[in-house]
N, C-alpha and C positions, 0 to 999 in steps of 0.2 A: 525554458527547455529548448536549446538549438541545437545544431547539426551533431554537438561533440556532446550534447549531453543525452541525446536521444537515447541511445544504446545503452548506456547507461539505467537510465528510467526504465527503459524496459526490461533490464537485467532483474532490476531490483525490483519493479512492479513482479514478475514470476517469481522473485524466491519469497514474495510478500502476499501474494494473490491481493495485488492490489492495481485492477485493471478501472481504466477510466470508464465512466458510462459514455454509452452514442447514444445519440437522440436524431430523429430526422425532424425539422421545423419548416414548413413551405419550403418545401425540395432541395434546401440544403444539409448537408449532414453535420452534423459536430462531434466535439469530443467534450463532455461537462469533466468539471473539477468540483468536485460536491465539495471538498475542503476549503474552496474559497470562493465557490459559487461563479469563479468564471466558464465561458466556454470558449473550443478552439473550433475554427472551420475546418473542416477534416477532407477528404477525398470527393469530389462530386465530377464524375469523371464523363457526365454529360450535361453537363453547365452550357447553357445557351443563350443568344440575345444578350437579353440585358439583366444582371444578377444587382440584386440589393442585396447587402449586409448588415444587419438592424445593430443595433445598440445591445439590446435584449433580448432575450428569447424566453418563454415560458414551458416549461416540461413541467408535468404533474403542480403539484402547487407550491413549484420554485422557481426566481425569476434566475436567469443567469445574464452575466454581463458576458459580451464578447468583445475580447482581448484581442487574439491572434488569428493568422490565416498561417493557417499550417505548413509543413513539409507535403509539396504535391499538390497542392490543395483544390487545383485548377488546371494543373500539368499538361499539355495537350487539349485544353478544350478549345478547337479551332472554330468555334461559332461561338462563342463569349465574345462579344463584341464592348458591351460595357460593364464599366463594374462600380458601384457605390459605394465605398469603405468608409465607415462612422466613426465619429472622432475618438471612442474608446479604443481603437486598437490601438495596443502598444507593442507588437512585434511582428513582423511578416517574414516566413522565411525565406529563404534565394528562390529557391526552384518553386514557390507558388504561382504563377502566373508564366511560365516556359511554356512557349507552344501555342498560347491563346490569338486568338484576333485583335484583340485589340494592343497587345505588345505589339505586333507587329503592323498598326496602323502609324502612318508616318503625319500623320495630321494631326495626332498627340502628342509626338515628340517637340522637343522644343529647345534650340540650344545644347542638344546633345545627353537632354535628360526626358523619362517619363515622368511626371509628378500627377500623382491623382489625389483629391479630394485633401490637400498636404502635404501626402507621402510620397516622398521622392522613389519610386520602385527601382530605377536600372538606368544604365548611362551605356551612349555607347563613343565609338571614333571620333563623332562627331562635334564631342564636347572640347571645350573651348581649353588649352591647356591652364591657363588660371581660371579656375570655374567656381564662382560666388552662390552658395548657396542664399537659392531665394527666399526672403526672409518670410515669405508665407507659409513656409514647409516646416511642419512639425514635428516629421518622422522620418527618417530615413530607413527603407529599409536593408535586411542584411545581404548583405554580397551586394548591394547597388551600385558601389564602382568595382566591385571585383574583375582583378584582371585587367581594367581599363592601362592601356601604353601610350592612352595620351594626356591624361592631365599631371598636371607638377605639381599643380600648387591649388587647392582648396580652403576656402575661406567659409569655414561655419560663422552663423550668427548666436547670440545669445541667447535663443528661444529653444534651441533645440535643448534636451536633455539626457540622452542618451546616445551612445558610438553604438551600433549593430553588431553583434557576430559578422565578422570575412567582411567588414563594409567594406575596408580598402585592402585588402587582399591582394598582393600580385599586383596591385601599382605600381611597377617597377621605376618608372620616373616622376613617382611623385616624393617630392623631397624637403615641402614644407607645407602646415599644415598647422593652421590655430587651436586651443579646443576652449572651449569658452568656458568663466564657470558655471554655465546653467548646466552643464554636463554633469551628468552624479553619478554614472555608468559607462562600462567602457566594455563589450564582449568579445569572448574568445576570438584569437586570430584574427582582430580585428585592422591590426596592421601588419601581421605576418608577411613576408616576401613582398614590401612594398620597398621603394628607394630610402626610404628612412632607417627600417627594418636593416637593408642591406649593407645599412653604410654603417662601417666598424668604427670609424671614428664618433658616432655618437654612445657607442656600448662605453663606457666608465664600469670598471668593475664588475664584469659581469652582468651589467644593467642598464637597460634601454628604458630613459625617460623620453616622453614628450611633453615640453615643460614642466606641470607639479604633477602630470602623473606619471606611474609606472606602468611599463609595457609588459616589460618581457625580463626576467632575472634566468641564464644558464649558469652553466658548469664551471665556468671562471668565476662564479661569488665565490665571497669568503664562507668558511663556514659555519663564524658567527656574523650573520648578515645585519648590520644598520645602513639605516636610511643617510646616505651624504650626499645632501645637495644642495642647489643655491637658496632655491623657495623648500617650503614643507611638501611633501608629499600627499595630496588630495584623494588621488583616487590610487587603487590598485585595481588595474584591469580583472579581468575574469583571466582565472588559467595562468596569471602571471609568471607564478613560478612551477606549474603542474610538471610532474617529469622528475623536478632537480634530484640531482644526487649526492649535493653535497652541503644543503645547506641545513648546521644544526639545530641552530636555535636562530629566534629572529624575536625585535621590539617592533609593533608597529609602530609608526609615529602617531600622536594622537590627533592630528589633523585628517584623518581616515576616521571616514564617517561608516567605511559599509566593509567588512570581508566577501568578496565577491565568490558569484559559481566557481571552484574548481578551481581557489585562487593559489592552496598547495596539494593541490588533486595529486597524488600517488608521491610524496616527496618522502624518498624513501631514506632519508639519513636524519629527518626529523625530531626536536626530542623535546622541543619545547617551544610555547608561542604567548607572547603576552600581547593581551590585546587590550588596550587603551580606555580609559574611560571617553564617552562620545561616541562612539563605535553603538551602533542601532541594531546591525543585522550582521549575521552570517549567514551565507547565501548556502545553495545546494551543493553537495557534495567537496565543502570546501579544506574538507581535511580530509576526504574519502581513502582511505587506505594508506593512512601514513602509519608504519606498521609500528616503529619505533618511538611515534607520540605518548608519553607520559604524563604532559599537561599542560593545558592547555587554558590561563586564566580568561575567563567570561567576567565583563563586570557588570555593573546593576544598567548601566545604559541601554545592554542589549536587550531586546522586544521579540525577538525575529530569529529564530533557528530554521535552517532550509533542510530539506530534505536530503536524508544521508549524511548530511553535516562531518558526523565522525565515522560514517559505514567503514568496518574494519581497522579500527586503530583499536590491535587486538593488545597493545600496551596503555593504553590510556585507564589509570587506573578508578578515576572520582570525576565529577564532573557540577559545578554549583551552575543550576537555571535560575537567573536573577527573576523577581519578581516583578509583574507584568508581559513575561510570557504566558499566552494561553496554550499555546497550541506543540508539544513536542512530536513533527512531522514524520512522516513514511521514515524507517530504514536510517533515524537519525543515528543511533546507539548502536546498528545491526552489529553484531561477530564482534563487539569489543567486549576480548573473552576476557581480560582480568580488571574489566569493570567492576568496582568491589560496591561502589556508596552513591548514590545520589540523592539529591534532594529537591522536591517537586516543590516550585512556587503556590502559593496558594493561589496568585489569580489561572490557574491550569484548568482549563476545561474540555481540552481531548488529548488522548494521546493516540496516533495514527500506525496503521497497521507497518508492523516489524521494527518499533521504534527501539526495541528493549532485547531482538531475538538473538539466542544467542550469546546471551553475557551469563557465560558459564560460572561465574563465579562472584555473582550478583546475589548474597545471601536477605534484604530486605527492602520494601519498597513500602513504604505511606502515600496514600494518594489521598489528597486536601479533595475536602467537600465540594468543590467549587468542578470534580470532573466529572463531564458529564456520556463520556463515549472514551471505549478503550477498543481499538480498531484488530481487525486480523493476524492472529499470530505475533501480537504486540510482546509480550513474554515468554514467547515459546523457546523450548531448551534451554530456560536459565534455569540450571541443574538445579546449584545452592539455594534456589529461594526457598524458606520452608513455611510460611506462613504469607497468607493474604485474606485483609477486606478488604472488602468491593467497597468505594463511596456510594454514598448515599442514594444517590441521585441518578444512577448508572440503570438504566433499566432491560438493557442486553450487554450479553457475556458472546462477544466476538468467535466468528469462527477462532478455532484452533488457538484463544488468547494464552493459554499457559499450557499447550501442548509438551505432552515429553518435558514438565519439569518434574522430574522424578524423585527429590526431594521432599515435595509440596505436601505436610502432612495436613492442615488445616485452611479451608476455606470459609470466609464469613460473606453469605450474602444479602445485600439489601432489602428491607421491606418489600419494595416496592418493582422487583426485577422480575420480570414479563416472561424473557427466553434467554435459555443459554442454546448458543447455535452450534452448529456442527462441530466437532473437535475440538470443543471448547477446554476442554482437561483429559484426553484422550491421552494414554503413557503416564500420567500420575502415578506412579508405583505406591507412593508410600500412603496416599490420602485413606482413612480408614472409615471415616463416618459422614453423612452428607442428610443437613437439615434444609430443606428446601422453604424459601420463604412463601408464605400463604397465597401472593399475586404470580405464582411460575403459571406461564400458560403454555409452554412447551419447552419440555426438552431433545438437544439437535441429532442428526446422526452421527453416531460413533463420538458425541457429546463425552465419555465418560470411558470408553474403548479400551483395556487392559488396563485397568484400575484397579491392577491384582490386589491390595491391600484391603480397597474396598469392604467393610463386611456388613454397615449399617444403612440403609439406603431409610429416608422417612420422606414420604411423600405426601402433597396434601391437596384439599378436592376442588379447587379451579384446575388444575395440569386437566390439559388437554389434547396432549399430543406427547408420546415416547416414541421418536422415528430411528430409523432404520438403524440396528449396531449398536443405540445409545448406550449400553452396557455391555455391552458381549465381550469376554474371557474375563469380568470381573469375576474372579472364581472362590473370591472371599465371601460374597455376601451368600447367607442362609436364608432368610426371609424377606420376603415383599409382602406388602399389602398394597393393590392398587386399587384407588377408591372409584369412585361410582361416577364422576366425568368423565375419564375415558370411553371411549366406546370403539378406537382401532386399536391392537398394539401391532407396531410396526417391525418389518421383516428383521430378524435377526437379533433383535432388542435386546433379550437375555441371551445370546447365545453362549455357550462355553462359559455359563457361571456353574461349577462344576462341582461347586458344595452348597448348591440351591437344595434346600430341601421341602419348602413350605412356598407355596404360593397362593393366597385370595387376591381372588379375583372381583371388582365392582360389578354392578349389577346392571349396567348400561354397557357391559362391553359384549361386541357385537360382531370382530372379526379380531383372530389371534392368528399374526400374522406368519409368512415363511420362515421356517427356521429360527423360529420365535424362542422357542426352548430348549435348541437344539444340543445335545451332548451334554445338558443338565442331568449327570450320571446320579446325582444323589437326591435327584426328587424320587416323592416316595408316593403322593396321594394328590390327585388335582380333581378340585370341582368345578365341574363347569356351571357359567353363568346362566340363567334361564334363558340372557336373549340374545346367546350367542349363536349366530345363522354360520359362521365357516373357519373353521380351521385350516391352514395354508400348508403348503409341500414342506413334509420335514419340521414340521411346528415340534414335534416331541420326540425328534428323531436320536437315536441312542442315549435315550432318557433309562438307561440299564436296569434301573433298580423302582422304577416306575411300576406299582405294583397295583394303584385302584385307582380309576378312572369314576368321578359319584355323577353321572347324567339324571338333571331332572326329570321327572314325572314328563312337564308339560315345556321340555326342552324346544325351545324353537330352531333347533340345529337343520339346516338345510345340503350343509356338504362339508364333507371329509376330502380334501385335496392327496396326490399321490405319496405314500412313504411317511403320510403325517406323523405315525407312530413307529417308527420304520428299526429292528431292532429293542424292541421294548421288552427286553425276553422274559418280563417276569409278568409282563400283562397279558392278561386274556383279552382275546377278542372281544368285542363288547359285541350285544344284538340292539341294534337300533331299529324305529319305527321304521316302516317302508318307504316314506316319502323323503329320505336321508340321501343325498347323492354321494358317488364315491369317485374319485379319482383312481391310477393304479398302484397296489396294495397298498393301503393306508396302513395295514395292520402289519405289513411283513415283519417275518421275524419274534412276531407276538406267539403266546401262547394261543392254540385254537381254542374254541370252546367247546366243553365237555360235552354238550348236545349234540354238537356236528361230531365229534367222536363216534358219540356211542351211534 
């Protein structure tokens, strides 16, 4: 994730609610990746002395690796004097280190480059114009020579592995430049606006090679683009061809081991892409909004689908995940509306939040045993689907996971599933019955939220929590029983079920919460629980046809909150014990009673 994908991620982190956790660890900040267990150094914008940067880090009882030094990450801190970088980083961005003390200590520099602990960080005037990279350097970081107007000529060695985002950016006299094959990677704008970049005599067709890789592919390709060159084609940079408009279909060559980030990011005349056996991985957003992609062959080699992968290739009709993928990432699948067929490799064991949203016209999905987490809003708005079980193994049902599939007539869930979280099936219009398995320990808010079809609700006695909305405007169901764990129901829970007529209540429930009943016009008779101490504001409020309220003998009721019964015009006011608190009129709108009458 660099400069040009940042905005990006973040786009799709909000339409996914899929935000990184921060952690602080001995006064450095991060950012974890729970999906692959690394972290990033984040903003620490009073960094002083002398910072170490560990290998690891431990939050709750997870180790994390740390990868990267962020965008910023150090920006400005003029008393940072030294810094210790561990051999696991493998990315550092431009602007981490601007502004600090020790960039700008001259006792560092050396030959016109800063190199700390491997990593080459930044170069300035004073570099040498053929400038040998020293062969102890293991990283280069990105934008390191950006800009630089005096070197020509760089000579990598064979150790290094990866070209940066913007390394040589705006080199405008650099005009030769080896890349060895230990290189397996090549990022965005990596050689944009350098003298190579510049010079038109090395574009062929449209096409900016440097040796066996590909640079840069514009608006001069053909529109059926093959690979013609002297050697095969190694790598394809990141963003290669991001932008085109004109290319239709393309073969990789099969000497491409990796589809990189963003390598036809937004190629909008796109229609087809065959990708090679050999080929490992498709990086992040590497077909992101190619709106006219229709298909796109994966073959069994690949392992590795990046996040966003196909985000909006809302013609991409089918899609095969070769076997030994585990993981279908954030936002892979997002808005590919006429997604019809997929099929889940069996070694699959997550699938990550918004991978699936959006594919309106995604009529079924089988999920292999083998998965064991289905992320945020992973199926949400796929109209079509009308059936799902849950795998086995799956023990929470994700916020908002098949929100608004309004299709969805049947749900099966697992033995062994714990909680469905917040807006889990919330807009389900058509689901009409719901068997909860014996181990639910709670259901989420707004969990179940206009589930107008709704009419059979079966609950069972571990649930321990119905929070805030979980049912409200289900307006089909007529009966509940809720059994005797409960002892909260939460604000607004049944709200606006509006052909509720029957409700028992368990014998351990002990607070009914706000607006709990609220506009339940067809309840007719509620008994309350013995060891129920409060009813909330509006809990029974324009309950119309609420006509008998049954309070035990040796009711432990303590307080009646404002308007609880608010509109109840067919109930009488009840006469409760003395030591009963009231909020203001509980009873409005009720019938008075005939003793205060007469």
């Amino acid at each position: 994730m660099k400069h040009f994908f940042t905005l990006l991620f973040v786009s799709l982190s909000a339409l996914v609610y899929a935000q990184q956790e921060k952690a602080q660890v001995d006064d450095i900040f991060y950012l974890l990746n729970p999906s692959d267990g690394t972290a990033e150094v984040t903003s620490n914008p009073l960094a002083s002395g002398e910072v170490l940067i560990p290998e690891t880090i431990q939050v709750g009882q997870r180790t994390y690796t740390v990868t990267e030094i962020g965008d910023k990450a150090f920006k400005g801190c003029k008393k940072l004097t030294t810094i210790v970088l561990p051999p696991t980083i493998k990315h550092i961005y431009r602007s981490a280190f601007d502004g600090t003390a020790f960039i700008q200590d001259k006792n560092l520099w050396k030959d016109g480059a800063m190199i700390i602990d491997g990593i080459l960080l930044s170069t300035n005037k004073s570099i040498k114009p053929k400038y040998v990279v020293p062969a102890d350097v293991r990283l280069i970081a990105a934008g390191a020579f950006e800009n630089n107007k005096t070197v020509t000529n760089v000579v990598l060695h064979d150790k290094l592995t990866m070209i940066d985002h913007d390394t040589f950016k705006g080199c405008k006299s650099l005009t030769k430049i080896n890349i060895p094959k230990s290189v397996t990677w090549i990022g965005e704008d990596a050689f944009s606006g350098c003298g190579i970049y510049n010079n038109e005599k090395k574009w062929k067709r449209g096409s900016l090679f440097i040796e066996d890789c590909l640079i840069r592919v514009n608006d001069d390709a053909p529109a059926k683009y093959v690979f013609k060159t002297k050697v095969p084609t190694r790598i394809i940079a990141s963003g290669a061809l991001s932008g085109n408009k004109k290319v239709k279909t393309i073969t990789i060559p099969a000497t491409v081991k990796e589809i990189p980030n963003a390598a036809f990011y937004h190629c909008a005349a796109l229609e087809e892409v065959v990708i090679p056996e050999g080929v490992t991985k498709v990086g992040m957003y590497a077909f992101y909004e190619c709106a006219l992609l229709r298909k796109a062959t994966m073959p069994n080699t690949v392992k590795e689908v990046g996040a966003g992968a196909f985000y909006g290739c809302v013609n991409l009709l089918e899609q095969n995940l070769p076997e030994g993928i585990e993981v279908i990432p954030k936002g892979c699948f997002f808005a590919c509306r006429q997604f019809k067929k997929i099929t889940l490799p069996s070694t699959l064991r997550a699938i990550e939040d918004g991978a699936f949203t959006g594919c309106v016209e995604l009529e079924k999905i089988d999920f292999p045993v083998s998965v064991e987490q289905i992320g945020e809003m992973a199926f949400a708005n796929c109209l079509k689907l009308e059936k799902v079980e849950l795998p086995a193994n799956l023990t929470t049902v994700s916020k908002g996971t098949f929100r608004d599939c309004s299709h969805l007539l049947t749900v099966r869930f697992p033995e062994n599933l714990y909680a469905i979280d917040d807006e889990a099936f919330a807009g389900c219009l058509q689901i009409e019955s719901i068997a909860f398995p014996k181990e639910l320990f709670r259901i989420g808010k707004q969990a179940f939220m206009d589930c107008k079809g709704l009419e059979k609700v079966r609950f069972e006695e571990r649930l321990n929590a119905i929070e805030d909305g979980a049912f409200k405007n289900c307006s089909r169901i007529f009966e509940l029983t809720l059994l005797d764990n409960l002892e909260v129901l939460r604000p607004s829970a049944f709200e606006g079920c509006t052909n509720l007529r029957k409700v028992v209540f368990g014998k351990k429930l002990e607070r009914i919460g706000d607006y709990a009943f609220s506009g339940c016009r067809s309840l007719q008779e509620v008994k309350m629980p013995l060891q129920l101490k409060e009813i909330g504001i509006r809990a029974f409020a324009e309950c119309t046809y609420l006509t008998k309220v049954i309070w035990a003998e040796d009711l432990e009721l303590e307080y009646i909150d404002q308007e609880a019964f608010l509109n109840c015009i067919k109930l009488e006011e009840p006469e409760l014990d003395e030591y009963v608190e009231y909020g203001k009129n509980p009873f409005k709108g009720c019938k008075p009673r005939k003793d205060a009458e007469e």
